[in-house]
C-alpha positions as CSV (number, residue, x, y, z in Angstrom):
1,X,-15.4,-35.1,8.9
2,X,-16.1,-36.6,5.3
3,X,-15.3,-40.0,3.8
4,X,-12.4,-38.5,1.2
5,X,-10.0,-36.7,3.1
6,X,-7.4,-35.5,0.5
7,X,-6.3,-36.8,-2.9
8,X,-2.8,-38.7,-3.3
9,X,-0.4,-36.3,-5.7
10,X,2.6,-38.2,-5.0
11,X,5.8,-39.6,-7.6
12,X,4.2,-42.7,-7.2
13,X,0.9,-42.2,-7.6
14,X,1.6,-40.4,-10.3
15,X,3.3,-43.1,-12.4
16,X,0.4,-45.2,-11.6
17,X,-2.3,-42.8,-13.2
18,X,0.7,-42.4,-15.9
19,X,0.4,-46.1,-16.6
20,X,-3.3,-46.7,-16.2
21,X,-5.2,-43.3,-16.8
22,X,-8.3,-44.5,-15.1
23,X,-6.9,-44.6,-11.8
24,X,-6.8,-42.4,-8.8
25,X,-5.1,-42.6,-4.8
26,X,-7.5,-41.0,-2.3
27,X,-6.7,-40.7,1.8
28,X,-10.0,-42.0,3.4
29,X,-11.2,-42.1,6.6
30,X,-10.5,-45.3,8.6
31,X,-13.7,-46.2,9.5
32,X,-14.9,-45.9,5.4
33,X,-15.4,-48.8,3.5
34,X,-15.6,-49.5,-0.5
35,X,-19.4,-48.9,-0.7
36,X,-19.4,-45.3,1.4
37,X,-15.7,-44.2,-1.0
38,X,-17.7,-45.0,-4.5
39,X,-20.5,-43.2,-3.5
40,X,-18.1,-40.3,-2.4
41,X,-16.3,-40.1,-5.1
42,X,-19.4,-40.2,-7.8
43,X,-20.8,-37.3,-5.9
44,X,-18.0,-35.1,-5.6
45,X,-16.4,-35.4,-9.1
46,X,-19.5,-36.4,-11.1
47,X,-17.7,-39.7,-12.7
48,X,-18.6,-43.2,-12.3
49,X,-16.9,-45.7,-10.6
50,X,-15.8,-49.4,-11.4
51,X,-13.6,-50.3,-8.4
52,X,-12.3,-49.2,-5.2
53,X,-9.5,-51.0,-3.8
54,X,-8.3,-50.0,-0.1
55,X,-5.3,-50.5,2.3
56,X,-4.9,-49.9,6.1
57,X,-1.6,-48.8,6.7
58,X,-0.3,-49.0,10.3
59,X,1.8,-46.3,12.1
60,X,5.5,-46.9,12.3
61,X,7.8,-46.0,15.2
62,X,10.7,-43.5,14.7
63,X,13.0,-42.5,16.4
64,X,16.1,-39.7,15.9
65,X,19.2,-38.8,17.7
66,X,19.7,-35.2,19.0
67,X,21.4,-32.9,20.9
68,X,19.0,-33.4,23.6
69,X,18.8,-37.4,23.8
70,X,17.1,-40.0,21.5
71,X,13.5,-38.6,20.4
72,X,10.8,-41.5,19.9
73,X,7.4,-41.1,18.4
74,X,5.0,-42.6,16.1
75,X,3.9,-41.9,12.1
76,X,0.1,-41.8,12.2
77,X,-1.9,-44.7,11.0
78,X,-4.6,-44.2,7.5
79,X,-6.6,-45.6,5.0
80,X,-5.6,-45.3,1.4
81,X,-8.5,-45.9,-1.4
82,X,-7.3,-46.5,-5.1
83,X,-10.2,-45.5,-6.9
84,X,-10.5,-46.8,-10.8
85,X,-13.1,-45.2,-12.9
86,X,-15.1,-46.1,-16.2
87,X,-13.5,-45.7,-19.3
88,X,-13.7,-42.6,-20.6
89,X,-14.0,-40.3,-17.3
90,X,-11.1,-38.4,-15.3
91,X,-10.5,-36.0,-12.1
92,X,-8.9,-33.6,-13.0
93,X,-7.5,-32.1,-9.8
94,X,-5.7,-29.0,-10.9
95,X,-9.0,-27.3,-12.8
96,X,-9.9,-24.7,-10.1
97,X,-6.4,-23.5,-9.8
């Protein structure tokens, strides 16, 4: 499995990379840390990096109410990397559509 799992295309992130064009969300693997992500991200997109900033987010317990009983379960826990780049360079994540 790699270090960059899949990019964040969200509302949110979104408005962030509206707001500070150098900016990108990645989901990372847990175990990744900022040195392993930059070089990741230099290598697959061919920009340069200037920061990476990461947060651990924790799974959360659900539950819902059904026919059947109350259902519990758990939201799986990742790693989210917010990658910002040098002036000047972008992803641009819809080219190879």
């Amino acid at each position: 499995m790699g270090i960059i799992i899949k990019p964040i295309l969200t509302e949110k992130q979104t408005a962030i990379s509206e707001k500070f064009p150098n900016r990108y969300g990645f989901r990372v693997a847990p175990s990744a840390n900022k040195v392993e992500i930059k070089k990741a991200i230099e290598e697959l997109y061919g920009v340069k990096v200037e920061s990476v900033n990461t947060i651990n987010y924790a799974g959360k317990r659900k539950s819902r109410y059904t026919k059947a009983g109350v259902i519990s379960g758990k939201t799986s826990a990742f790693k989210k990397a917010i990658i910002t780049l040098k002036d000047g360079d972008s992803i641009d994540f819809f080219s190879n559509i």
